[in-house]
N, C-alpha and C positions, 0 to 999 in steps of 0.2 A: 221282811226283806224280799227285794224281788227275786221272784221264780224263775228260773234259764226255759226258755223255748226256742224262741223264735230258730238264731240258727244252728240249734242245738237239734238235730234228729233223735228225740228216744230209742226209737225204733231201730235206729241205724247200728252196724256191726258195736260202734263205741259209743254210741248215746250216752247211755247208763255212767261210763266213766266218765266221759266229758260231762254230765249234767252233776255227778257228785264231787268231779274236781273242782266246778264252778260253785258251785253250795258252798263248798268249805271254802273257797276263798272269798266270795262275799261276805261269810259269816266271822273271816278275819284270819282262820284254820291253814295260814301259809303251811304248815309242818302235816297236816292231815292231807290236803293236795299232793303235796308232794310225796306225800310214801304212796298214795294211789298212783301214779306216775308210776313213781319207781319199781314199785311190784307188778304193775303191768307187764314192764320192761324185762325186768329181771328174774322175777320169777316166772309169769305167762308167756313170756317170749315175744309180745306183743313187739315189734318193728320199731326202730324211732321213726323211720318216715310215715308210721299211721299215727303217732302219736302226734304228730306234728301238724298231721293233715284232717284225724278225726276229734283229737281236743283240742289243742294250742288255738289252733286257727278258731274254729267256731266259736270255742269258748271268749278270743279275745272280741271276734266280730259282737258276740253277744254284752258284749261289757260293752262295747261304744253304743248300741244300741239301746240301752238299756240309760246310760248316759245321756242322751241325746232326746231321751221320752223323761226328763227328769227323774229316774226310778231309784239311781243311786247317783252320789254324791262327789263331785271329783277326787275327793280323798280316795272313796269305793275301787276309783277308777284309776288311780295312781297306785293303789297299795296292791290291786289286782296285777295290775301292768308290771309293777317292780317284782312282784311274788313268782310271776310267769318266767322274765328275766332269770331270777334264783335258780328255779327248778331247769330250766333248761339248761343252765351251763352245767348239772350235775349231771346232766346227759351226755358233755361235749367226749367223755374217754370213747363213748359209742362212735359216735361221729368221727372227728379225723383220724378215727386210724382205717379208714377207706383209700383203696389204693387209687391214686392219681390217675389224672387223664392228660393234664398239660396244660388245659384249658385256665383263664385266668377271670375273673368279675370283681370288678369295684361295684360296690353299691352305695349309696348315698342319699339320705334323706333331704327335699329342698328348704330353703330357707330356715327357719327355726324351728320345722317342725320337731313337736314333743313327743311325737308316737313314733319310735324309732324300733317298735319292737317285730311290726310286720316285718320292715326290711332286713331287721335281724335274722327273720324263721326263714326269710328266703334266701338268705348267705348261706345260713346253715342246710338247707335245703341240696344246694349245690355243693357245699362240702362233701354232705353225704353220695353224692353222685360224683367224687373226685377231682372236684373242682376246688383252686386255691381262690380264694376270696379275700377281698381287701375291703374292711368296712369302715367308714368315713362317718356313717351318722350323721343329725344332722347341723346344722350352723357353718358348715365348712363353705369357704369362696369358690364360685363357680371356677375361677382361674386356676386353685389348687387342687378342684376335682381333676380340672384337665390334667394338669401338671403328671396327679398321680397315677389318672389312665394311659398317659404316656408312658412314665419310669416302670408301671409295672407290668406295659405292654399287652395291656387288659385286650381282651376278645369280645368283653360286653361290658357296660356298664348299664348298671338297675338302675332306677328313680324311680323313688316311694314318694307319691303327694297323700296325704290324708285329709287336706283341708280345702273345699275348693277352690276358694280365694287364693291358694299358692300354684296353682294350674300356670300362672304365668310365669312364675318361678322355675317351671319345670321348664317350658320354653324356652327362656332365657338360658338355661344351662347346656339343654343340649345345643340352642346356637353356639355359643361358645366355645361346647367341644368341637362342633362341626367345621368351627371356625382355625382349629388348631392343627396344620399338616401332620403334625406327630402322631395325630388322634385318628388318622383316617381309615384305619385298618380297623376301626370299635364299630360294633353294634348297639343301639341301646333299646332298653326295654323300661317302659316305665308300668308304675300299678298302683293301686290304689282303691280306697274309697269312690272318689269322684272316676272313674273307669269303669264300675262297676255298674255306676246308672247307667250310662252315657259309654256303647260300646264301642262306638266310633271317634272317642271323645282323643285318642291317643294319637290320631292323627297330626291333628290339631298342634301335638306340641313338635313335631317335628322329629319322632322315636323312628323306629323302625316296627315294633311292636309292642304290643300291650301281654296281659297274663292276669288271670284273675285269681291264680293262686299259688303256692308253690312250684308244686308239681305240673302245673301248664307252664311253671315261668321254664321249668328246666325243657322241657319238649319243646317251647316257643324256640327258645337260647338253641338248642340244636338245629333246628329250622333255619332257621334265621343265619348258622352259620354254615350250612351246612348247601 
């Protein structure tokens, strides 16, 4: 089985955990994952926002990567992806119960994208920072995104691309919002894979800004409204 490296830091404050969360769940060990999780959490005291930011995240970059160099298998990459899923909602008692800001964010993955779990960590991201979030996922009509950043009077709306082939997709979405008077008061912020290469690449689709991780998505999100 492949070995976790790349954007995995050993060395870093959470290495060690992220590279043994990642083991066990390559190796299939959804329930060993998750009590390392958990006892970080619960017993070490460890943060959910480092948890989010020094394994969830690496660890899943490191799965499409690994993915992507043939090293494991799309079941590998599914059964990782869903396993991630699990463990995180067993975190959510941590998470909303952070007092409010007021602030709102729809997030939305474009077209049929299947990797819906980045824009997940970034929902939750902002929950944790007392943000209420509306999460859409992906396959939803660009019409009914608008619709929803109107009704819920949204401050930003996220767009997660993972594929770069759907870069036009994002485009199209935010014209659409752009396109809708209700909508005129939204910010949006997209992110992704393909943003990652290509830093100027967000312009392009017509955002207001980009973010290359949680945690910049929430400092961008202040910026940007502020």
């Amino acid at each position: 089985m492949a070995e976790p490296h790349g954007f995995i830091e050993p060395e870093g404050r959470l290495g060690e955990l992220a590279s043994g969360y990642l083991n066990r769940l390559l190796r299939g060990d959804r329930n060993g994952a998750a009590s390392l999780v958990l006892e970080a959490v619960e017993r070490d005291g460890v943060p959910v926002r480092d948890i989010y930011l020094g394994v969830f995240q690496p660890a899943q970059y490191e799965v499409g990567r690994l993915w992507q160099q043939n090293r494991i298998s799309v079941a590998h990459e599914h059964f990782c992806t869903a396993a991630a899923q699990q463990i995180m909602s067993r975190l959510y008692p941590h998470i909303f119960s952070m007092e409010r800001t007021g602030r709102t964010m729809v997030a939305a993955c474009v077209g049929g994208e299947l990797h819906e779990l980045g824009m997940r960590m970034v929902a939750d991201f902002f929950e944790m920072e007392g943000w209420d979030t509306y999460f859409l996922g992906a396959s939803t009509p660009d019409e009914d995104v608008a619709r929803a950043v109107a009704e819920r009077e949204a401050d930003l709306l996220g767009v997660s691309v993972t594929m770069s082939y759907h870069l036009h997709l994002a485009r199209r979405l935010v014209s659409v919002v752009r396109d809708k008077p209700e909508c005129g008061g939204v910010k949006v912020m997209v992110g992704g894979y393909p943003f990652l290469l290509d830093d100027e690449l967000w312009k392009w689709t017509g955002a207001d800004g980009w973010a290359p991780d949680a945690a910049k998505a929430v400092h961008e999100a202040e910026r940007l409204l502020t």
